[in-house]
C-alpha positions as CSV (number, residue, x, y, z in Angstrom):
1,X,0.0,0.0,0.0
2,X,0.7,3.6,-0.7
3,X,1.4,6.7,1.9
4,X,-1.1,9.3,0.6
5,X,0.4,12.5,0.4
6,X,-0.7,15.9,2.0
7,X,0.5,17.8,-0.5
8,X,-2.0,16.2,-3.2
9,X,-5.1,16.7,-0.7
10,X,-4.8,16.3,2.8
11,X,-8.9,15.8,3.4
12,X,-8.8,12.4,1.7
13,X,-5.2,11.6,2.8
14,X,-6.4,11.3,6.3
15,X,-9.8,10.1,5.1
16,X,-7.7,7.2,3.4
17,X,-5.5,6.7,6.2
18,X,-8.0,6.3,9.0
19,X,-10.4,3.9,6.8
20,X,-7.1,1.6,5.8
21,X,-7.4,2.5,2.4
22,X,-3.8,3.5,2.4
23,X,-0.6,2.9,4.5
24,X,-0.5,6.0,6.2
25,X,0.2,9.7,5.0
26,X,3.2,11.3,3.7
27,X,4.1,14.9,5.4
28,X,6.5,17.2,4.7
29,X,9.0,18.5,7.0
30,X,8.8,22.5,7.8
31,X,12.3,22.9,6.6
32,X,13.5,24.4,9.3
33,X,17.0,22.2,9.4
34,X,17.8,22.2,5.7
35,X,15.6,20.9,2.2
36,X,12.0,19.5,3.5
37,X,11.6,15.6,3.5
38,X,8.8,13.8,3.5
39,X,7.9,11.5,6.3
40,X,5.6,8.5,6.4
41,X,3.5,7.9,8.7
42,X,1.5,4.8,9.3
43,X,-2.3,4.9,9.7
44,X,-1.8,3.2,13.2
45,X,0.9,6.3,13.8
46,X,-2.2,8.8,13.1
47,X,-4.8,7.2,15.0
48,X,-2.9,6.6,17.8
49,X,-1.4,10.3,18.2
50,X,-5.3,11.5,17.7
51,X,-6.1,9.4,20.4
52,X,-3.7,10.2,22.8
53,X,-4.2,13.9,22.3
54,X,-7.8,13.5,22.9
55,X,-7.2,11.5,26.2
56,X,-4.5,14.4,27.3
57,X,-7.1,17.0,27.0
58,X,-10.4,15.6,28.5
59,X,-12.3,13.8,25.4
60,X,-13.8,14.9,22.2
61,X,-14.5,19.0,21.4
62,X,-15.0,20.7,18.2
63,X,-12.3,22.4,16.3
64,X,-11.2,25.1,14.8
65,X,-8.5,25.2,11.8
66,X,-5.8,27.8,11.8
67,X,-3.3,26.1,10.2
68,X,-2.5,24.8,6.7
69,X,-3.0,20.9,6.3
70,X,-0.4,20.2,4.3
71,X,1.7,20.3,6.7
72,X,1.2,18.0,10.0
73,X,0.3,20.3,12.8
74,X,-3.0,21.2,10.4
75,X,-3.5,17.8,9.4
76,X,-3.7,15.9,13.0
77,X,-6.1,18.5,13.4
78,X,-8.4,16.7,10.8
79,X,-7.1,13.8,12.2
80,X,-8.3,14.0,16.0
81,X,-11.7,15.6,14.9
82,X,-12.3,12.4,12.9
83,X,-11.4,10.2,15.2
84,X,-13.6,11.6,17.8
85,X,-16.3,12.6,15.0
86,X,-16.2,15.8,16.2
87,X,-16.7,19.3,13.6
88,X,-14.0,21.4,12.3
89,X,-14.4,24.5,11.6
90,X,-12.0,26.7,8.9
91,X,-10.8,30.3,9.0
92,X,-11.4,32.4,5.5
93,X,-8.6,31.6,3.2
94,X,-5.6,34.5,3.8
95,X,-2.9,36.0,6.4
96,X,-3.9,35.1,9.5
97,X,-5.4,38.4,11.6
98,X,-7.4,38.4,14.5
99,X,-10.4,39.4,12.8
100,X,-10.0,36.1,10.7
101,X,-9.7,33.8,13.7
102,X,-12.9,35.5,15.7
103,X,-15.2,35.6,12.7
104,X,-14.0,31.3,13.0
105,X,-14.8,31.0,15.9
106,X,-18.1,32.4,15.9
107,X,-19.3,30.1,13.3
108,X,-18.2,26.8,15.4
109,X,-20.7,24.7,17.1
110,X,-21.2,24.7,20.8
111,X,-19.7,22.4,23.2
112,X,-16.1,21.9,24.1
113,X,-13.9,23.5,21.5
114,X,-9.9,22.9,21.2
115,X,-7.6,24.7,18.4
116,X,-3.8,24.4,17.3
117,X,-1.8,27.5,16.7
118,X,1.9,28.6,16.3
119,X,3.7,31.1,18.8
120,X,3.0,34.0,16.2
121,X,-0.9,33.6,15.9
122,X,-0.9,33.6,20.0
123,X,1.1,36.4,20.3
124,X,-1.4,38.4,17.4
125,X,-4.7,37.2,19.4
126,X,-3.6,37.9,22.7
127,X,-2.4,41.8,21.2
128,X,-6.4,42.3,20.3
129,X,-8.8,42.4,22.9
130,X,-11.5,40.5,20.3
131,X,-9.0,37.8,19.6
132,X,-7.6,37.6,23.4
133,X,-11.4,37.1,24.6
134,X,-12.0,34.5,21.4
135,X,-8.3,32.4,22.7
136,X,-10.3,32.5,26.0
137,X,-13.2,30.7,25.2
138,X,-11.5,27.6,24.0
139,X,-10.9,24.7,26.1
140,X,-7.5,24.3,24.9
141,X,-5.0,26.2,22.8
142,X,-2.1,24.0,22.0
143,X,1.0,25.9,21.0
144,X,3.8,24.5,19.6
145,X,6.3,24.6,16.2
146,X,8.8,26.5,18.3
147,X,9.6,27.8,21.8
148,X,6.5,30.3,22.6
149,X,8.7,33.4,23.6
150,X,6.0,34.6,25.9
151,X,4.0,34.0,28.7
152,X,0.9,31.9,27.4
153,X,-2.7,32.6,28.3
154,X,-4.1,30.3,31.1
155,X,-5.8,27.6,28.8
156,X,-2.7,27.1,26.4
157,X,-0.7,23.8,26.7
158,X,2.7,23.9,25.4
159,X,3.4,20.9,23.2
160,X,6.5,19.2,22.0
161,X,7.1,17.0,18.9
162,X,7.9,17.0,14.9
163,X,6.5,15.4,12.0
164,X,8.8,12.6,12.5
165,X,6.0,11.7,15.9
166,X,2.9,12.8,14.5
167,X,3.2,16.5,15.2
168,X,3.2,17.2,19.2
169,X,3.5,14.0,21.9
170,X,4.5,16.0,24.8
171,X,2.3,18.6,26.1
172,X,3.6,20.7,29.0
173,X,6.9,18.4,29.5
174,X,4.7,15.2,30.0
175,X,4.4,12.4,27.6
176,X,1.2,11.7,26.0
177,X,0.4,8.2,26.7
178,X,2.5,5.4,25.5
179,X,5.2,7.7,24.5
180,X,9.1,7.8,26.2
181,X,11.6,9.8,26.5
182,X,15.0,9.5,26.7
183,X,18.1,11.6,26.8
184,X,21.3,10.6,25.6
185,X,25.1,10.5,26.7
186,X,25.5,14.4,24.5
187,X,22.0,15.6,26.0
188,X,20.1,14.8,22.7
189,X,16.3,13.9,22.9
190,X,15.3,10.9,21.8
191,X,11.7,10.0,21.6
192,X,9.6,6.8,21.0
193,X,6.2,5.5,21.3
194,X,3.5,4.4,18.8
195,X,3.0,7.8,17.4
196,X,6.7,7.2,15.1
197,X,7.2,7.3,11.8
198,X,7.8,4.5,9.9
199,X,10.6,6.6,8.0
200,X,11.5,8.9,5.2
201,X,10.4,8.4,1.5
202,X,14.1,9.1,0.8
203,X,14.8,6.1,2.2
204,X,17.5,7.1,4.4
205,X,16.3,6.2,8.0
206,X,19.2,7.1,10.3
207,X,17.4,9.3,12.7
208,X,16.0,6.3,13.8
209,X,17.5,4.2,16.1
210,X,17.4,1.1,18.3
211,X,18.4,1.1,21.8
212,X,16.9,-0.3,25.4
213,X,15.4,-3.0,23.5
214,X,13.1,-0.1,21.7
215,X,12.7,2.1,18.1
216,X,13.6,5.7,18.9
217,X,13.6,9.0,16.8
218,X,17.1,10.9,18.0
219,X,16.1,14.6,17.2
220,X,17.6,17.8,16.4
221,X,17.2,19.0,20.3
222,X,19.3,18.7,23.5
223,X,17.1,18.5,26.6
224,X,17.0,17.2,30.3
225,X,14.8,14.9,32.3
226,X,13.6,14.9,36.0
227,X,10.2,13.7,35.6
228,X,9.1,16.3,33.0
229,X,11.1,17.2,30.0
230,X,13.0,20.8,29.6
231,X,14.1,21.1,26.1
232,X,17.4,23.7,26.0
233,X,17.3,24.2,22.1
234,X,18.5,23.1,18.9
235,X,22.1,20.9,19.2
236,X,23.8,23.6,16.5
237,X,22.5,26.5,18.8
238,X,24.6,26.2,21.7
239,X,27.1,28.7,22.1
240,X,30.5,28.0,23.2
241,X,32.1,30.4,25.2
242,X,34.8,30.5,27.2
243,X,34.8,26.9,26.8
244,X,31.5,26.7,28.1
245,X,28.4,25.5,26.6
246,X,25.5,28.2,26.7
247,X,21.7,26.9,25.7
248,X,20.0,29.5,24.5
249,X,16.7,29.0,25.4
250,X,17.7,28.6,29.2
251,X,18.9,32.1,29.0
252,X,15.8,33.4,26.7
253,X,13.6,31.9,29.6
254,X,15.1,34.2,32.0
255,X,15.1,37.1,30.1
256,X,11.6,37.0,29.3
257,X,10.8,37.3,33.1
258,X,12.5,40.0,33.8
259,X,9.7,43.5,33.9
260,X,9.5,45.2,30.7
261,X,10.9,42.5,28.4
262,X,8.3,41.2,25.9
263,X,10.4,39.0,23.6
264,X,14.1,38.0,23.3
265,X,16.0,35.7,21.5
266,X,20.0,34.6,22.1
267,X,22.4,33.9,19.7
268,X,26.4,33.6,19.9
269,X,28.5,36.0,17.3
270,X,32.3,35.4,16.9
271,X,34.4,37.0,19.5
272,X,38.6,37.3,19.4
273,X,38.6,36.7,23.0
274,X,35.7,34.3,24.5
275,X,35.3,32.6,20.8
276,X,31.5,33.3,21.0
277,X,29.8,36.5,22.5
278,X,26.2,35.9,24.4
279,X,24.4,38.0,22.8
280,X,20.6,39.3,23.3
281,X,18.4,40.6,21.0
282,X,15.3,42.3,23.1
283,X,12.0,43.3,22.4
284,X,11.0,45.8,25.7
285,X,9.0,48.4,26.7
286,X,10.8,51.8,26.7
287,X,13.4,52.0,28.1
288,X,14.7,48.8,27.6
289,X,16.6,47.4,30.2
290,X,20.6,48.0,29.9
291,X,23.4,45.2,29.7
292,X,24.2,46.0,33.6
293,X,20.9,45.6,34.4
294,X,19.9,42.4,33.0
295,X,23.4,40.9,34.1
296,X,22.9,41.8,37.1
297,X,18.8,40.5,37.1
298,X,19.7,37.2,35.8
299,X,20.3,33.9,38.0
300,X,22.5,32.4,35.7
301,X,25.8,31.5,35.5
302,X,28.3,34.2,34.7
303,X,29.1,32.5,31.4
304,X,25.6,32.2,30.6
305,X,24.9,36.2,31.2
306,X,24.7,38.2,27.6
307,X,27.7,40.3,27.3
308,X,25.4,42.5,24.5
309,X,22.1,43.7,24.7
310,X,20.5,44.9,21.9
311,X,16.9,46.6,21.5
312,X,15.2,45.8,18.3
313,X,11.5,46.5,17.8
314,X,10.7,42.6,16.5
315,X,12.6,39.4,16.4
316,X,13.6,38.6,13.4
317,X,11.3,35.2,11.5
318,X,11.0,33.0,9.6
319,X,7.9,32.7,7.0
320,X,6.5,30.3,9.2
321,X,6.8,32.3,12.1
322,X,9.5,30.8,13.6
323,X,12.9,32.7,15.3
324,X,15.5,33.2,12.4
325,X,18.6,32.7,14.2
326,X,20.4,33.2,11.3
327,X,19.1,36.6,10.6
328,X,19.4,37.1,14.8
329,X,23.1,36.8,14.7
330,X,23.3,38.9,11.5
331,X,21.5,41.4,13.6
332,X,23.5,41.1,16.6
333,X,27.0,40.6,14.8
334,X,26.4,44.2,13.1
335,X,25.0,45.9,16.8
336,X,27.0,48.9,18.3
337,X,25.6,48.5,21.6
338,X,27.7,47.5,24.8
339,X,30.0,44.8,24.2
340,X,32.1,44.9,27.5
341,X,31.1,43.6,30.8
């Protein structure tokens, strides 16, 4: 049998899927980490994710669409409404705006609602008091496709995962049922569980790895485990500096709770001395808070303490809404701000 692609139709590739008409579906990656692949995932994969999801959050609700379904976070989306026969309602074709995502809304059925958004469309619905009051009157917002950057509202539920695991299997640091975690000797997350894919069209398989008597996707991030997972970042984001490793995201986290600072994103930039600088980019209210200041705010280890701040006005992203740290340390590589501390 076949893997029914989303890019031809995602409606009747799940359709397919879920009836055993077809193997599974075939998603594209977002990209993010070089040329898109395609992964395929079994039908069992699907259901099985859908199912999970639904158990995490309390049963069947209605939902609304925000996302394309080419792609997997839009297609589970289809996939858990079917599964628990539930309705799906569709924004207008077009950018996403507020607007867009409470006219949705209105038109969904009543009961229990969930939807599935990206860091971006948070951030815009929770900047208009019409969309902040919509996000409110779902029963669940999951967020994931990158670290959210900000402080989510109440009802949001922070989920991890890639197409490679059926789009998001843990939500707020905690498996979704059946699904394992494990770190490895250089901190890299590796995740199993019935939700895997059975591999890439491409044929090359490599991410995917047996160990503890069990099939494991080894991903892109470096995390840690006490009972709940913490993922630091990306494995070629660390910054090396002074001969110490930095995660950016540990130091993000920090900056965003300091008063003031709305968004902020850390990147390394060559330095004749440490090797790599820490550098911050910040989005704050005015004035925005200076490099003695936020070194001196920060619990973190002196090596993990930006020696630059920089104020921009927004982070620099990508088209799917995601950081561009590539742009970032273009950005902060070309600041004049204070480099000394």
């Amino acid at each position: 049998m076949t893997y029914a692609r989303l890019v031809d139709g995602a409606e009747s590739a799940i359709t397919f899927s879920l009836a055993d008409r077809v193997a599974g579906i075939a998603a594209r990656t977002s990209g993010s980490t070089g040329e898109p692949r395609e992964v395929l995932l079994s039908a069992a994969a699907v259901r099985a994710s859908a199912r999970s999801t639904l158990e995490r959050l309390g049963g069947p609700a209605h939902w609304l669409l925000a996302m394309p379904t080419d792609r997997i976070a839009g297609a589970m989306v289809l996939a858990r409404a079917a599964v628990a026969d539930a309705q799906v309602a569709r924004m207008a074709p077009g950018p996403f705006t507020a607007q867009a995502f409470c006219d949705a809304v209105d038109s969904m059925a009543p009961g229990r609602r969930y939807v599935s958004l990206v860091p971006t469309q948070v951030r815009r619905l929770v900047a208009d008091p019409r969309g902040a009051d919509a996000l409110a009157s779902f029963d669940a917002v999951l967020v994931g496709g990158a670290a959210p950057g900000m402080v989510l509202p109440s009802n949001a539920v922070e989920t991890y995962g890639m197409t490679e695991t059926c789009g998001g299997c843990v939500y707020d640091g905690v498996p979704l049922a059946g699904v394992s975690v494990r770190i490895d000797d250089d901190e890299r997350i590796c995740l199993g569980g019935p939700m895997l894919a059975d591999g890439y069209a491409d044929g090359d398989s490599s991410a995917f790895v047996t160990a503890h008597g069990r099939r494991w996707f080894a991903t892109s991030d470096l995390g840690g485990w006490d009972g709940a997972l913490t993922v630091y970042g990306r494995a070629d984001d660390v910054i090396i500096t002074g001969g110490h490793n930095v995660h950016p995201a540990a130091v993000e986290r920090a900056l965003q709770d300091l008063p003031g600072v709305r968004e902020a994103v850390v990147v390394g930039v060559p330095d004749p001395e440490w090797g790599e600088r820490v550098v911050a980019l910040v989005v704050a209210a005015d004035p925005a808070p200076s490099l003695a200041h936020v070194r001196d705010a920060l619990d973190l280890p002196r090596h993990a303490l930006p020696r630059q701040v920089v104020p921009v006005v927004s982070l620099p992203r990508t088209p799917a809404g995601k950081i561009d740290r590539g742009a970032a340390r273009e950005q902060a590589a070309a600041a004049h701000g204070e480099e000394n501390a």
